[in-house]
C-alpha positions in Angstrom: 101.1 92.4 80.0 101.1 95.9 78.4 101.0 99.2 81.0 98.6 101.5 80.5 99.1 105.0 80.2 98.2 107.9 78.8 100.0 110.2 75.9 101.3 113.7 75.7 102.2 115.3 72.5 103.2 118.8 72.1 105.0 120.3 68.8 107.5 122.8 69.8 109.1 125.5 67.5 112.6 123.3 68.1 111.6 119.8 68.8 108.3 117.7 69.3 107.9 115.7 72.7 105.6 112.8 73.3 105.6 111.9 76.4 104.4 108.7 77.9 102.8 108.9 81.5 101.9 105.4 83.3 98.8 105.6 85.4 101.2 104.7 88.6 101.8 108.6 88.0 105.3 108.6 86.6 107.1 109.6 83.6 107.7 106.1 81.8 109.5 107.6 78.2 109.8 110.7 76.5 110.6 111.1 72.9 111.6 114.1 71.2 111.5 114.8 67.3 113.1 117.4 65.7 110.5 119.6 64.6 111.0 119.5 60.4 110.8 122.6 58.6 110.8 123.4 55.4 111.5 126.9 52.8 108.8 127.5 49.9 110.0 130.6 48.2 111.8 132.1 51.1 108.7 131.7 53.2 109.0 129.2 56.3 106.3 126.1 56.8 106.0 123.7 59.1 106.8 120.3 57.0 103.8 118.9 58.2 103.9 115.7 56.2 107.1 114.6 57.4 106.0 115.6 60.9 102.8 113.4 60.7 104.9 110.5 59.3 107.5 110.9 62.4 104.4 111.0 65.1 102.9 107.8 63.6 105.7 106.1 63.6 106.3 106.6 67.7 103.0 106.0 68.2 103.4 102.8 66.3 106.2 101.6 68.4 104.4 103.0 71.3 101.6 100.2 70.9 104.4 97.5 71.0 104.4 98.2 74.6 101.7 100.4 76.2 98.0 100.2 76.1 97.6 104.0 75.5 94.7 105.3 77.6 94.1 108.7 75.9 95.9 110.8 74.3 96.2 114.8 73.5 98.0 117.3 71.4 99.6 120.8 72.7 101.2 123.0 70.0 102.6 126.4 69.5 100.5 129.1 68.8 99.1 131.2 65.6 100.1 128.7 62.7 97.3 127.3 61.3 96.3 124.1 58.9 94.0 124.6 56.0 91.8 121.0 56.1 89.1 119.3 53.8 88.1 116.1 53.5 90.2 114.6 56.0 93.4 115.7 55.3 95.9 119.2 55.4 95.7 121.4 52.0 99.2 122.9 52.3 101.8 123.2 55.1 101.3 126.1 57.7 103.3 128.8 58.2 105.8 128.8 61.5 104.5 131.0 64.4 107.3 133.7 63.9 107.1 134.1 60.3 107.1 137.9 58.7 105.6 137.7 55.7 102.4 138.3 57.2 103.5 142.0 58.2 102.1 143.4 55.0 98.5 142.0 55.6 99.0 143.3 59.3 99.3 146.8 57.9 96.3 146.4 55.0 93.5 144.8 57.4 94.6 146.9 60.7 91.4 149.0 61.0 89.7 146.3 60.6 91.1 144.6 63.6 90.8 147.9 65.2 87.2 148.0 65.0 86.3 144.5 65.1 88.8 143.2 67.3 90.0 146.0 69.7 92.2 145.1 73.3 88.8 145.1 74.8 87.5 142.5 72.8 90.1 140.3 71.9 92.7 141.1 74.5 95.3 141.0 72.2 98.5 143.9 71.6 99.3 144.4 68.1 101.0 141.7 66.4 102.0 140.1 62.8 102.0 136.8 64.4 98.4 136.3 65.0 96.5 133.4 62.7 94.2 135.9 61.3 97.4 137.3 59.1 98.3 133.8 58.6 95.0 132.6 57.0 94.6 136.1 55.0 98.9 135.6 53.6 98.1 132.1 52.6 94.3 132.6 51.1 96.3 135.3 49.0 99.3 134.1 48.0 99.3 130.0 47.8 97.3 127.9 45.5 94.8 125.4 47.4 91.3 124.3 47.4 88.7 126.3 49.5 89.2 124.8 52.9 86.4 123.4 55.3 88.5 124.6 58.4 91.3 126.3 59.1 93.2 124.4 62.6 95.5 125.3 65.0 98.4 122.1 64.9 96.8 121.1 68.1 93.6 120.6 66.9 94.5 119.5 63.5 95.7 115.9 64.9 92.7 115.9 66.9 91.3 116.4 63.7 93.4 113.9 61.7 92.6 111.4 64.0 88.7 112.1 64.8 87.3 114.1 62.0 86.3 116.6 64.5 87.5 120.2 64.0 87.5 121.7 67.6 89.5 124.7 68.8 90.9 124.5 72.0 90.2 127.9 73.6 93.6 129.0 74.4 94.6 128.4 70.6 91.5 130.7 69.7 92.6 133.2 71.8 95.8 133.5 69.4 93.8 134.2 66.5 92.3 137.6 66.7 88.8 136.5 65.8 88.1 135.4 69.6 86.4 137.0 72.1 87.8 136.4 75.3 84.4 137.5 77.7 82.2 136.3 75.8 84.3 133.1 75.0 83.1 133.0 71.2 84.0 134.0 67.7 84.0 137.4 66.5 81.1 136.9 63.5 81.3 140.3 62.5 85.2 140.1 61.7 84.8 136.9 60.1 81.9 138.2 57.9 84.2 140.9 56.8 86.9 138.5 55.6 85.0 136.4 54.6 85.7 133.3 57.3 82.8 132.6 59.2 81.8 128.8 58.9 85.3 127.6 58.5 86.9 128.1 62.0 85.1 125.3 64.0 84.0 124.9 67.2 85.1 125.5 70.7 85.8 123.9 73.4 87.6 123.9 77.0 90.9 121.9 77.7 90.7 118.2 78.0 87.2 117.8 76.5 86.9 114.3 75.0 86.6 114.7 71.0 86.2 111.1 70.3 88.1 108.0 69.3 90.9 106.7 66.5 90.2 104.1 64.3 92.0 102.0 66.8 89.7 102.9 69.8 92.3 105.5 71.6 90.4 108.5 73.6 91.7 111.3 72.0 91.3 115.0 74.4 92.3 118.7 73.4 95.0 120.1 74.1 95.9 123.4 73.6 98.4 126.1 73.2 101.5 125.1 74.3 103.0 127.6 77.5 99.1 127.4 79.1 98.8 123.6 78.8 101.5 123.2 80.8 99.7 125.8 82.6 97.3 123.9 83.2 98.6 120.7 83.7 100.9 122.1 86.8 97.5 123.6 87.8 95.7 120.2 88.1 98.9 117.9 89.5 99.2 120.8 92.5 95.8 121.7 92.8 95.5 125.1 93.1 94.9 127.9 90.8 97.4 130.6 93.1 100.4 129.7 90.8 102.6 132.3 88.6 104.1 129.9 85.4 107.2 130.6 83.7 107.6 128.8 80.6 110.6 129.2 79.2 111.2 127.4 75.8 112.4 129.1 72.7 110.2 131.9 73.8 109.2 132.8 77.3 105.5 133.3 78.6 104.9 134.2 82.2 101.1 133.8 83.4 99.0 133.5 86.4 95.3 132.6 86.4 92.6 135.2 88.1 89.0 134.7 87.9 86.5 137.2 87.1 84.1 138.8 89.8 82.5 142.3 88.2 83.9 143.1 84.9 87.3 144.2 86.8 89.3 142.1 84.1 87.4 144.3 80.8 90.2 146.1 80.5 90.4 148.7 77.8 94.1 148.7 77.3 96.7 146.1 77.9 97.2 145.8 81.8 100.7 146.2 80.9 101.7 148.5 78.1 101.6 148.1 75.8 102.5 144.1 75.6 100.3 142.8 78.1 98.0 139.8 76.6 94.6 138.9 78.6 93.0 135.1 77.6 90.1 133.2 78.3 91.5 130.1 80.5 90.2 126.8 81.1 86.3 126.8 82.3 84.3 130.4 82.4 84.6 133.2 83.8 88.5 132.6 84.4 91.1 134.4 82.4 94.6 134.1 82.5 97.3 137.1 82.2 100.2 136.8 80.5 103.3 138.9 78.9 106.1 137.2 77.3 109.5 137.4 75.8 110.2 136.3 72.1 113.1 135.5 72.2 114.2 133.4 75.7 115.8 130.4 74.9 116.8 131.2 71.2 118.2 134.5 72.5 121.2 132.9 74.8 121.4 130.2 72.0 122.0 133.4 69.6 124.3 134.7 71.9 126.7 131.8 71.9 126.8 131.5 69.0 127.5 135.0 68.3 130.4 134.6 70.7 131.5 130.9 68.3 130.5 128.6 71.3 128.0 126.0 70.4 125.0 126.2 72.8 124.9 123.2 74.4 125.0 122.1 78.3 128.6 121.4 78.5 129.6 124.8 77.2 126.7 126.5 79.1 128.3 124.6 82.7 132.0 126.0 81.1 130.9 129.6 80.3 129.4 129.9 83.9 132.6 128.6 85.6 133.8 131.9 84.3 131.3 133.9 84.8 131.4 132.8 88.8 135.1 133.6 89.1 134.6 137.4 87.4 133.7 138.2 90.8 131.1 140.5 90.0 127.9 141.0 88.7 126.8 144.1 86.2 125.4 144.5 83.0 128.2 145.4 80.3 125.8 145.2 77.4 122.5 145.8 76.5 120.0 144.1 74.5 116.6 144.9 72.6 114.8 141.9 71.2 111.9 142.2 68.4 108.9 141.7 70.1 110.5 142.5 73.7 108.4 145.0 76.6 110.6 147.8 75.4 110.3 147.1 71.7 106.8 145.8 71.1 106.2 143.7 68.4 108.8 145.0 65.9 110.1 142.3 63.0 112.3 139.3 64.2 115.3 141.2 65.2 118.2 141.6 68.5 119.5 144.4 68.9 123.2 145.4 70.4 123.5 148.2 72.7 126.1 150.4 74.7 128.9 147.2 74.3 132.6 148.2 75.2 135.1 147.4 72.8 137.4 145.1 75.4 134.4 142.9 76.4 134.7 138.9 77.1 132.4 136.2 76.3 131.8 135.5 80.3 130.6 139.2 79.8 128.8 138.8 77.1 127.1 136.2 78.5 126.8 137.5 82.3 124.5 140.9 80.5 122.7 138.4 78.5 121.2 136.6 81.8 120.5 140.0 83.1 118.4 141.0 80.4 116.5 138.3 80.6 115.7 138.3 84.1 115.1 142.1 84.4 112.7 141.3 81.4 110.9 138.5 83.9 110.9 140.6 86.6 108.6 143.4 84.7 106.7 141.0 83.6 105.8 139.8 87.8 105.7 143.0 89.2 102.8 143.9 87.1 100.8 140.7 87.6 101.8 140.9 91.3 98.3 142.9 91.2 96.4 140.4 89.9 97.4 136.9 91.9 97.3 136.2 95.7 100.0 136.5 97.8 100.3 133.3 98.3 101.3 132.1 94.9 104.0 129.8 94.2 106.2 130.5 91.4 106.8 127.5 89.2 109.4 127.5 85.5 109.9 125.0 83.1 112.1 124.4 80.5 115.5 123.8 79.6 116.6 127.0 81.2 116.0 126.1 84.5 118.8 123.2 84.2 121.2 126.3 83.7 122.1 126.7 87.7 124.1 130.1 87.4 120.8 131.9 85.2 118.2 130.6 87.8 119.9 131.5 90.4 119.9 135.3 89.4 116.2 134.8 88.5 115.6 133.7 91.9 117.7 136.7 93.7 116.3 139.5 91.0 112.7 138.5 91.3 113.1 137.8 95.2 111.3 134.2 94.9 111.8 131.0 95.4 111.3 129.5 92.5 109.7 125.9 92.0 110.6 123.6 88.9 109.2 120.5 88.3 111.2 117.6 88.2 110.6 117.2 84.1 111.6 120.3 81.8 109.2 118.9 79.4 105.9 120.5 81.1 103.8 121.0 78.3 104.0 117.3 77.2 103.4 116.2 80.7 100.7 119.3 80.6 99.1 117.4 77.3 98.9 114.3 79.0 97.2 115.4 82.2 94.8 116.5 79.9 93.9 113.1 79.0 94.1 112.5 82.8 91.2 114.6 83.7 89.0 114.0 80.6 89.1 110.6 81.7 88.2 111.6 85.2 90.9 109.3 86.2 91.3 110.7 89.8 93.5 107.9 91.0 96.7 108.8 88.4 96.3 112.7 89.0 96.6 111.7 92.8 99.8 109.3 91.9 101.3 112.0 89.6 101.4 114.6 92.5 102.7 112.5 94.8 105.8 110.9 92.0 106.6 114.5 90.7 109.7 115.9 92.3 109.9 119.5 92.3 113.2 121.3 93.2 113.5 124.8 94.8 115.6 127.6 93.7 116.5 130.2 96.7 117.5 134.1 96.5 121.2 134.5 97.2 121.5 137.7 99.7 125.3 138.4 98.2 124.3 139.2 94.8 121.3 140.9 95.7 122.2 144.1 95.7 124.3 143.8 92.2 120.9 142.3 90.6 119.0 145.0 91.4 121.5 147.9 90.5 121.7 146.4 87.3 118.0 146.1 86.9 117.4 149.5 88.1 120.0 151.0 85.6 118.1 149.0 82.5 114.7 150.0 83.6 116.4 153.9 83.3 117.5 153.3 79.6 114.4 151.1 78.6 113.1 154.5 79.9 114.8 156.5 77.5 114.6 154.2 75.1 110.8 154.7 74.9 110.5 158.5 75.5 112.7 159.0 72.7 111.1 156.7 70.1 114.1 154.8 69.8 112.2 151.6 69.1 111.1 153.4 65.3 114.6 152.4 63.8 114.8 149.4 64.8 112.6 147.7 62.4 
């Protein structure tokens, strides 16, 4: 007899997962699919075609074996599908792709009266899908489109015919407004968009049914389903997540009283991002890193070690016996809190001549860490003191980095038993639109979750080191050091 269960699907930037949750609350599989890409004229796409292919044929398999219960679709933010008909017009654009910086600079005052921080919640950024859909309206060759999708919704949409935009996808677009949770007409007029978004909805909301009778549920963007999955499995809103893929977002969720979350300019300058969350009148805050994972795979490689667990286990053997902990480098990242949202570069600063790889290495786990610890202390305002402090992703099988993110942020820091969050996140969403109380309970009582402690001994090194970056980040921004490094 087949097990039922329910499906999680989310496209990363590196690989796709589908994960496959049984209703006795435990992980039974999960897949992962290299996420295909593909170059049109120097310009990067998602090679949606071959992606679709590779997802039908796991789910294919998948129905060898499981009767699948629902199913939902997480993705990365800001690329967008062009649809009619049924079916994609052209591939979309990947997330972190800089040819949209041109259209940034032509349509900025009309994102400046249209869509202002106070409005959209948004800092400045070439990334949004508003620049996407503008680049590819100008530039490629298609038919008009009857929507325009976030991934996430466009296999909802592949699969129902519905076009539905999961609210934390729409608050990556630049045409949302996150207090009054709708569209911004008036921007869309201007460009010329207005009936070809879609509709809105909250995470898990059923959409409706394949043609082989599978529920399908939204999912949304990526970090803040697994956001909200966590949220669901421990129940309790009190929770600061660190997601930390090939990008890092940290968020908590705060609800909204009196208009004390209107803020007129980001509640962390100038990078802090404010979203609409799950159900109204709450909002989640977030900052994040660009470059998290893909920066310490850069950095091995950089040093001709291939990044990979092994080598990562190898490279902290030698960091432990240095001895000693202090930053010998530093590092500005494109799209950092010290750079803003400058193109899709890393920068090398203040590095000695005689440094070593463990070094190398050693500054680059600083960096990241003092970077998450900015990030906290200014939501440290916002949450209860109470919150729990939960990370996902790969990074938090490196033992020698969490460890230091533990000490520098003075947490403990919880991590689920499954780096794979936002897949599990996708299927819990299928979990609650199907009001299936009973797996939710047995997921929350199968999940391990693992605790990472403060070391006293490198305390004090942790914080010197932090204290000295936060002096040159300092600098670094007084002087307007950030204008030549575009």
């Amino acid at each position: 007899m087949k097990e039922k269960v329910y499906v999680g699907i989310d496209i990363g930037t590196t690989n796709s997962k589908v994960l496959i949750l049984g209703k006795n609350g435990k992980i039974l599989d999960l897949i992962k699919i290299e996420t295909p890409r593909i170059f049109i004229n120097n310009v990067e796409y998602v090679n949606l075609f071959q992606l679709e292919n590779l997802i039908d044929e796991v789910l294919k398999d998948l129905k060898n074996f499981y009767l699948i219960q629902g199913m939902s679709f997480s993705s990365f933010g800001e690329s967008v599908v062009p649809v009619k008909g049924g079916f994609s017009l052209h591939e979309p654009l990947m997330w972190y792709e800089e040819c949209t910086l041109d259209i940034m600079k032509e349509i900025e005052p009309l994102v400046v009266k249209y869509a202002p921080y106070k409005i959209s919640g948004l800092k400045k950024s070439y990334t949004y899908s508003i620049y996407k859909i503008l680049w590819m309206k100008k530039h490629l060759n298609f038919e008009e489109p009857d929507y325009w999708l976030p991934l996430s919704s466009y296999f909802v949409y592949k699969y129902t015919g519905k076009a539905i935009w999961d609210i934390t996808q729409a608050c990556r677009t630049l045409f949302f407004d996150v207090h009054q949770r709708k569209w911004i007409d008036e921007l869309l007029d201007v460009v010329g968009l207005k009936v070809q978004l879609g509709q809105l909805a909250y995470t898990s909301n059923y959409i409706g049914k394949n043609n082989e009778g599978i529920p399908i549920f939204l999912g949304g963007h990526d970090h803040f389903t697994g956001l909200y999955g966590i949220s669901k499995i421990l129940n309790t809103e009190n929770i600061v997540y660190d997601s930390m893929g090939s990008a890092s977002v940290i968020a908590a969720l705060a609800y909204e009283k009196s208009n004390e979350l209107h803020f007129e300019k980001p509640f962390m300058e100038p990078t802090g991002i404010l979203g609409a969350a799950f159900e109204d009148n709450q909002y989640y805050l977030e900052n994040s890193i660009k470059y998290y994972g893909k920066f310490l795979e850069w950095i091995m490689k950089l040093i001709n070690i291939t990044p990979n667990s092994v080598n990562f286990k190898k490279i902290n053997e030698e960091i432990e016996k240095m001895g000693k902990i202090e930053e010998k480098i530093y590092f500005i990242g494109g799209g950092d809190l010290i750079a803003g949202e400058q193109k899709s570069r890393l920068n090398i600063l203040n590095a000695s001549l005689n440094i070593n790889p463990p070094e190398i290495v050693q500054s680059a786990y600083i960096y990241l860490c003092a970077m998450s610890k900015m990030i906290y202390d200014s939501l440290e305002r916002f949450i209860s003191s109470d919150s729990i402090y939960i990370a996902s992703g790969g990074n938090t099988l490196n033992e020698t980095f969490m460890n230091y993110k533990a000490t520098l942020l003075e947490k403990y820091i919880y991590i689920f038993s499954t780096p794979e969050t936002t897949a599990l996140g996708a299927s819990i969403a299928s979990v609650i639109g199907s009001n299936d109380m009973v797996t939710l309970s047995n997921v929350s009582e199968n999940l391990n979750i693992t605790k990472v402690e403060p070391i006293p001994k490198i305390k004090k090194p942790l914080l010197d080191s932090f204290e000295r970056i936060s002096q040159l980040y300092e600098k670094v921004k007084r002087n307007r050091i950030t204008d030549i490094l575009e």
